[in-house]
matplotlib code that plots the C-alpha trace (Angstrom):
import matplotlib.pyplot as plt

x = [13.1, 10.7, 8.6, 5.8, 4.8, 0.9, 2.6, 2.7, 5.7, 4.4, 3.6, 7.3, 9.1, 7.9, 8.2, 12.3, 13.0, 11.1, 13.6, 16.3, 15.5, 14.8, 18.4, 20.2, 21.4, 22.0, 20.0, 20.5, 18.8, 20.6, 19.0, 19.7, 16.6, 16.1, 12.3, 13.8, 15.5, 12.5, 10.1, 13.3, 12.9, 9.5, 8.8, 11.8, 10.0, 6.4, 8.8, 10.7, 7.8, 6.3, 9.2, 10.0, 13.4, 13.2, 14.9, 16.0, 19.6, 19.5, 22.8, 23.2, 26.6, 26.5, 28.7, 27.8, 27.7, 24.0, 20.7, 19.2, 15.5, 17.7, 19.6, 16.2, 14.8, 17.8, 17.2, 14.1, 14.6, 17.4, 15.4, 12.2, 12.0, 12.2, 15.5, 18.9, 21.0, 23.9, 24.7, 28.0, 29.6, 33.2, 36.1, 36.5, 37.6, 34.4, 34.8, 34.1, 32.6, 32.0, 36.2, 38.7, 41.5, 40.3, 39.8, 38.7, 36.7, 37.4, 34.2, 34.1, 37.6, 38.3, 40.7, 38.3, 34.9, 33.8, 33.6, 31.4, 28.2, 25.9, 26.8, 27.3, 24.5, 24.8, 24.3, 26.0, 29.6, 32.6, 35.6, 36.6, 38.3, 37.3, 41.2, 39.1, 38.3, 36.5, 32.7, 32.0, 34.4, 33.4, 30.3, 32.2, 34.7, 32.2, 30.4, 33.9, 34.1, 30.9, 29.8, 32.5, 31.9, 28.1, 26.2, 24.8, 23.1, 22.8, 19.3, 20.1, 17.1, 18.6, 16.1, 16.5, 14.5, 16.8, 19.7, 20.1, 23.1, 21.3, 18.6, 21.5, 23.4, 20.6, 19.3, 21.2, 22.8, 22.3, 24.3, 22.6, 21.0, 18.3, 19.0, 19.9, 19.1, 21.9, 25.4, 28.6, 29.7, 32.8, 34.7, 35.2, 32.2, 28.4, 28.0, 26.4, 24.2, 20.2, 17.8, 14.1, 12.7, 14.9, 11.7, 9.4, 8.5, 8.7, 5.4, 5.3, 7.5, 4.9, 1.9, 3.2, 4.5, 1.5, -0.7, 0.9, 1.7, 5.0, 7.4, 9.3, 12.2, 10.3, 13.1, 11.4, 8.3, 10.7, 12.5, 8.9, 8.0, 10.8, 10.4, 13.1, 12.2, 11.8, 15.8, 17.1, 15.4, 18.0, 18.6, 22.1, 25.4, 25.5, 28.8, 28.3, 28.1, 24.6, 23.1, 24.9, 21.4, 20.1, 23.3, 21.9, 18.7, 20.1, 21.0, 16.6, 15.8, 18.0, 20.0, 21.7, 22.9, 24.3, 26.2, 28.1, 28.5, 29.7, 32.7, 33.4, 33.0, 35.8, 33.8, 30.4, 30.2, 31.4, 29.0, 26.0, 27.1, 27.9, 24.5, 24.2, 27.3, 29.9, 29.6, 28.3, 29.1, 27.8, 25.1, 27.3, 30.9, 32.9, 33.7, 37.7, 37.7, 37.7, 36.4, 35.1, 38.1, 40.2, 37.8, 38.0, 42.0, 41.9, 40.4, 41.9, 45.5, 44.1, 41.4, 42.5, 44.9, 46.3, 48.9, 47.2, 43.8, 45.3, 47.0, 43.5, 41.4, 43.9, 44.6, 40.7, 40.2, 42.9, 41.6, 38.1, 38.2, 40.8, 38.2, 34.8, 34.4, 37.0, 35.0, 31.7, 29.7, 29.7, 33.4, 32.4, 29.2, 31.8, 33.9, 30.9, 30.5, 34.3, 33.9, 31.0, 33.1, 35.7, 33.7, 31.9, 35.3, 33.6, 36.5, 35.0, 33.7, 29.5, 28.3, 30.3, 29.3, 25.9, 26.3, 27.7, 24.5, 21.8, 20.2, 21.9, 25.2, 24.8, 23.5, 26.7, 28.8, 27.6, 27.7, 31.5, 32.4, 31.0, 28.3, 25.2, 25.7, 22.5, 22.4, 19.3, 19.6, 17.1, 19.8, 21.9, 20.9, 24.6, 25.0, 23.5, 24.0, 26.6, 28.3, 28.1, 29.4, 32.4, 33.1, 33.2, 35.2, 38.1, 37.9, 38.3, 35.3, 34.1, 31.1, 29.6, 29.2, 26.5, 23.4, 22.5, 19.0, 16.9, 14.5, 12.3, 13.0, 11.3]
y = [40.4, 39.6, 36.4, 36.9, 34.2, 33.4, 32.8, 36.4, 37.5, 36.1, 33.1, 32.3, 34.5, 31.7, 28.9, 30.2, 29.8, 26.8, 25.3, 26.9, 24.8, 22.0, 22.3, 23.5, 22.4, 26.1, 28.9, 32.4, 35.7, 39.2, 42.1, 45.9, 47.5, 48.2, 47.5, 44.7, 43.0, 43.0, 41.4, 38.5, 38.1, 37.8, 35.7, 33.1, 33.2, 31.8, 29.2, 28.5, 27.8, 25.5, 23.3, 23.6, 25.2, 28.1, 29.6, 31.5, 32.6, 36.0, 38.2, 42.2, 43.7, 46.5, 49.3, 51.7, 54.6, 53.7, 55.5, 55.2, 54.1, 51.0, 50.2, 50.1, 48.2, 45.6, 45.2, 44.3, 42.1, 39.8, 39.6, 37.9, 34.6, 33.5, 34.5, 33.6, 36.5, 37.4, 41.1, 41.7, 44.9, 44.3, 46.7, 47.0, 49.2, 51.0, 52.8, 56.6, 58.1, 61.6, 62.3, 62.4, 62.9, 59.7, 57.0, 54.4, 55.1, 52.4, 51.0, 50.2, 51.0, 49.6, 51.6, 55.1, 54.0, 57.7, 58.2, 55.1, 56.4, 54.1, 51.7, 48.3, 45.7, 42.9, 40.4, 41.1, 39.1, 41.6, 39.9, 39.9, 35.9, 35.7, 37.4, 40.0, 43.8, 45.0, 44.6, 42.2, 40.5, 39.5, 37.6, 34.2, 34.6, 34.1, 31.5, 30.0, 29.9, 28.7, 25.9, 24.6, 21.9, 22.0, 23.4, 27.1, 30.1, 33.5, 35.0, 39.0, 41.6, 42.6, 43.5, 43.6, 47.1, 49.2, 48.3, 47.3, 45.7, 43.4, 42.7, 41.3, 39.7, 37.6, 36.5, 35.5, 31.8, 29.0, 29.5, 26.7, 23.9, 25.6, 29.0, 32.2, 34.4, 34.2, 34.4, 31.6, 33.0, 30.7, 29.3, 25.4, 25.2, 25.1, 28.3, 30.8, 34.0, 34.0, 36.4, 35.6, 38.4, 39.7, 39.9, 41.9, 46.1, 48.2, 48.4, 44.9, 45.0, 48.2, 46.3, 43.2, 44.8, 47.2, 44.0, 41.9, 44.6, 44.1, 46.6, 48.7, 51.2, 54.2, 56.8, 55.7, 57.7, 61.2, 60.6, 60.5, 64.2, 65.5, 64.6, 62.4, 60.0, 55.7, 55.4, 58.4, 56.5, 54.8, 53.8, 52.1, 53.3, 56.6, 57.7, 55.0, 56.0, 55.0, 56.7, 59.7, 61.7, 60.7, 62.3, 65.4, 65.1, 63.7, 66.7, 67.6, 63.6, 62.3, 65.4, 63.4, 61.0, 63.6, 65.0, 61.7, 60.9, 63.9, 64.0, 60.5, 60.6, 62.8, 65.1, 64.3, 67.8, 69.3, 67.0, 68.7, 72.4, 72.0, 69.4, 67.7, 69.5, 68.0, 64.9, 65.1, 66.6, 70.1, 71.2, 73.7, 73.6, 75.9, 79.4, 78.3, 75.6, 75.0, 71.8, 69.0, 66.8, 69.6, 70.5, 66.2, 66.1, 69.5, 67.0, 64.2, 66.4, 68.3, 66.3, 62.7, 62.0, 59.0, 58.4, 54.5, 56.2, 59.1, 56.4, 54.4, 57.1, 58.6, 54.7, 54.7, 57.9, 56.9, 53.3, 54.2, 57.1, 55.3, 52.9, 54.2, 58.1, 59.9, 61.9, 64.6, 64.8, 61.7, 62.2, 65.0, 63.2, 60.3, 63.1, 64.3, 60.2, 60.9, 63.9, 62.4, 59.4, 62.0, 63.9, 60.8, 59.0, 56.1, 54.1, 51.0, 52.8, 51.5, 55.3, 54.8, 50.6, 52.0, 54.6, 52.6, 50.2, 53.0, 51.9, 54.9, 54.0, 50.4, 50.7, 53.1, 50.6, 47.4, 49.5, 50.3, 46.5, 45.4, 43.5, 45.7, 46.1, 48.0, 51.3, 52.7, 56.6, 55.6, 53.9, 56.7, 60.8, 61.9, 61.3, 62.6, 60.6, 62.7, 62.9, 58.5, 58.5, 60.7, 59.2, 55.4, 56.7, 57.7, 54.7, 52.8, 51.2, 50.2, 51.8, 49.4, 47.2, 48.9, 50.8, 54.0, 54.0, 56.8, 54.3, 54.7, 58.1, 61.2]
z = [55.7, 58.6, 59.1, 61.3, 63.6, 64.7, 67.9, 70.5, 71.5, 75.2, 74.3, 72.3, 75.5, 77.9, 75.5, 74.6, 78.5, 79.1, 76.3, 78.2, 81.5, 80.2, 77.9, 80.8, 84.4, 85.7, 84.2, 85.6, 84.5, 84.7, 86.2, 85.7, 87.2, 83.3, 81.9, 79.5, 82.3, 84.4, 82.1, 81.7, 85.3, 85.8, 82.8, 84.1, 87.5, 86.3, 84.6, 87.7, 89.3, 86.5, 86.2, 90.2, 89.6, 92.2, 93.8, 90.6, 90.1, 89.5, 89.0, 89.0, 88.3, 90.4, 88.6, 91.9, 89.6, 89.6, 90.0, 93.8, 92.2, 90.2, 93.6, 96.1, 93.0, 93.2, 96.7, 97.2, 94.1, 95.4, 98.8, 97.3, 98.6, 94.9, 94.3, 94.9, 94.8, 92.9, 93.3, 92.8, 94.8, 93.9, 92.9, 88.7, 85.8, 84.2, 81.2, 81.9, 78.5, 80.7, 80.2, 78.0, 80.9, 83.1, 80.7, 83.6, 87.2, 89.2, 91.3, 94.7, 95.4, 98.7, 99.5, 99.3, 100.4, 101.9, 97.8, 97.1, 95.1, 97.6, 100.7, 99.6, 100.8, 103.1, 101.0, 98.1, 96.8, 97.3, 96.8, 93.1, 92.8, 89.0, 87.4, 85.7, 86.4, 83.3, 83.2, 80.2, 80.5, 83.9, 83.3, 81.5, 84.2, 86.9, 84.7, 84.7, 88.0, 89.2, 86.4, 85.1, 83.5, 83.7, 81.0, 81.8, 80.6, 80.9, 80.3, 79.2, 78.0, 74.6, 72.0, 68.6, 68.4, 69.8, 67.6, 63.9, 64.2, 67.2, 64.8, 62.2, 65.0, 66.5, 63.5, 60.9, 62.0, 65.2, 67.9, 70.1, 67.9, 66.1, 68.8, 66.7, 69.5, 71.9, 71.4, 73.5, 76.7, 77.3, 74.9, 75.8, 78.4, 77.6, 78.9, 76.5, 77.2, 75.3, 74.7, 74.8, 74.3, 71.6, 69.0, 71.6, 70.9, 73.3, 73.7, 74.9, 77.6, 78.7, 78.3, 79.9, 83.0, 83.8, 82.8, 85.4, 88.1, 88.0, 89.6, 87.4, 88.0, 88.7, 86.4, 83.5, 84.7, 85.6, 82.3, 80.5, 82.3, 81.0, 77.7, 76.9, 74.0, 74.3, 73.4, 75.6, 78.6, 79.9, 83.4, 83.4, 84.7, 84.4, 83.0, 80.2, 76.6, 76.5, 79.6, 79.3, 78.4, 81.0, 83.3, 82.4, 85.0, 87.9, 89.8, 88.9, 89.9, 92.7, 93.5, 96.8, 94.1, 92.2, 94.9, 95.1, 91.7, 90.7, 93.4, 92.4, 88.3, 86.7, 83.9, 85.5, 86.3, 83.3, 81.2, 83.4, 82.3, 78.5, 77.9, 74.7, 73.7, 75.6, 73.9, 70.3, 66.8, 67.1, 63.6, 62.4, 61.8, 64.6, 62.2, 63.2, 61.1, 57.5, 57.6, 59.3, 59.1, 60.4, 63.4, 64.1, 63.5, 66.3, 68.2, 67.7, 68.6, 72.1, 73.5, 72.9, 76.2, 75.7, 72.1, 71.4, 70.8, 69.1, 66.7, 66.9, 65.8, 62.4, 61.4, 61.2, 59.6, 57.0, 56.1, 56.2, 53.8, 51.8, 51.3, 51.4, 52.3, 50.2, 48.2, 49.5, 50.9, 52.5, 53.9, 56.0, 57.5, 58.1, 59.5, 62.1, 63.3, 64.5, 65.9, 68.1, 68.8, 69.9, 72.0, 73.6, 74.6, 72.1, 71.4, 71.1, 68.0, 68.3, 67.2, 64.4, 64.0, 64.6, 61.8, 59.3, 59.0, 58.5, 55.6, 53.1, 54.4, 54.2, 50.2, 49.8, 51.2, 49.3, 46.3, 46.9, 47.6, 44.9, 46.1, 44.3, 41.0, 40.6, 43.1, 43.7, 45.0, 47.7, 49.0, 50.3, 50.4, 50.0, 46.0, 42.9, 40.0, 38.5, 41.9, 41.8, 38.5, 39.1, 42.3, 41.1, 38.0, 40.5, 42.6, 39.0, 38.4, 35.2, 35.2, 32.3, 34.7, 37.2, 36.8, 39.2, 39.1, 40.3, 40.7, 43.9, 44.6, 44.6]

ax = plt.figure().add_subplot(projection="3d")
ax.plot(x, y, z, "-o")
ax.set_aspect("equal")
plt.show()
């Protein structure tokens, strides 16, 4: 359930970060180039200057598999005389979701840098001194580094809107005092990462940036020509899970940046020629197969490289259906989640975490565990009432003790 506020979401983003400087001794905002980090910024700036606090800390991971808009937009960023910069250009390990034969590129490899996606900058860090090489983990290790012992905060653009599982996670219990919107960086330290604007639509990050002038990264405007919907716009790494969509144009948008990335990224290339299909469940099951969890076990056999995700992906398979998706005809749309997950090199399994949470699945679910004893078909398109009953009677439950109700549904 939602509780709406008489307050705007304007008015409570700059009141959340004026809580945040006046709570904390070092407050610095990270910057992607992305829409949602941008409003972050700008809205910490006007409190910087307020509460005479600037220069403002402001950090970009640079991943250097990176569009060339998002890097000229970093730069002229982390010059403003308002800014301290923080742009990292240092070698790590970055998932690559575009292969399942190179499970890691490695970014700003020293050693090769004739195949670096972009130059690095003058004054960016470069030396990695933090013990880390993996992207999130990287942002408590330099918070380590740099405050310990002082209390700190990361301010990130996460919204709530984008991602049910956000919306759950960042408001269901205080991580700061009365804070629900943020999550602790670093164990021990008063470090921990917020989100302000975690409430706001999308249409008011649009509103407040044209409203205010404020630069944005112009590949939102090339995406929008060539029709890719709000959530396909993404403008972050681009062999990430999330961005890979957006792979697809690069070659049309920056094609000098697709030269490079494409000699740098194993399966960039390949991801360009098959489309969409390279890394999702196709609609119809291939004619080879009898069935969807033979098609995902084919691919779980010949595309899956390495034997700990092999063994990651049937443990799943087994306790999940065990428990939840053993019968049709949810099993085989349980079945196509894998199969994307497959495809998409997902093995930190958020299409599937992402999946599980729809509203159908969730009722399903809840239902299963015990924790509904009243299911309403609304709840989940995949079972008839005779379908429910015979399911739950093999699974062993008493069905005197729940009520299918068809209550609610067309």
């Amino acid at each position: 359930m939602k509780i709406y506020s008489k307050q705007n979401v304007w008015d409570a983003g700059l009141d959340r970060i004026r809580y945040l400087f006046d709570e904390f001794e070092e407050v610095v905002v990270g910057y992607s180039g992305g829409k949602d980090s941008t409003v972050c910024l700008e809205l910490s700036l006007i409190v910087a200057r307020e509460k005479n606090r600037l220069p403002l800390k402001v950090m970009f991971l640079d991943q250097e598999s990176e569009w060339k808009a998002t890097i000229d937009l970093v730069e002229r960023v982390m010059t403003r005389d308002e800014v301290e910069p923080m742009w990292f250009q240092m070698p790590l390990l970055m998932s690559n979701n575009t292969s399942a034969y190179e499970r890691f590129t490695k970014c700003w490899d020293d050693e090769h840098p004739e195949q670096w996606v972009h130059p690095k900058n003058p004054i960016s860090i470069k030396e990695n001194v933090y013990k880390c090489d993996r992207f999130h983990d990287m942002f408590g290790a330099v918070f380590r580094h740099h405050y310990k012992g002082k209390k700190a905060c990361y301010i990130g653009g996460v919204r709530t809107e984008e991602n049910p599982k956000r919306y759950v996670a960042l408001t269901h219990a205080a991580t700061y005092k009365w804070i629900t919107w943020g999550k602790v960086l670093t164990k021990g330290e008063h470090h921990y990462t917020f989100y302000p604007i975690y409430d706001w639509g999308y249409t008011d990050i649009w509103k407040a940036i044209h409203e205010n002038g404020w630069e944005y990264n112009k590949v939102y405007d090339e995406l929008y020509r060539k029709g890719y919907t709000i959530p396909e716009m993404r403008v972050s790494n681009l062999h990430h899970e999330t961005a890979l969509q957006s792979l697809l144009k690069v070659q049309e948008i920056e094609p000098d940046t697709w030269l490079k990335l494409q000699a740098h990224v194993s399966g960039a290339n390949t991801i360009k020629h098959l489309k969409w299909d390279a890394f999702s469940c196709p609609k119809e099951l291939p004619y080879m197969f009898e069935s969807w969890e033979e098609y995902c076990y084919h691919l779980i056999d010949n595309i899956i490289q390495e034997d700990k995700y092999k063994d990651l992906m049937r443990k799943h398979i087994k306790t999940e259906t065990e428990s939840y998706y053993g019968a049709q005809p949810i099993r085989d749309a349980f079945m196509q989640v894998m199969i994307t997950t497959i495809m998409s090199s997902d093995w930190d399994m958020s299409k599937y975490a992402n999946w599980k949470i729809r509203p159908d699945v969730y009722g399903y679910r809840c239902f299963i565990q015990g924790k509904r004893t009243k299911f309403m078909l609304r709840d989940t398109k995949f079972y008839s009432p005779e379908q429910l009953k015979e399911l739950l009677t093999d699974l062993g439950i008493d069905l005197e003790n729940y009520e299918i109700s068809t209550e609610g549904t067309n």
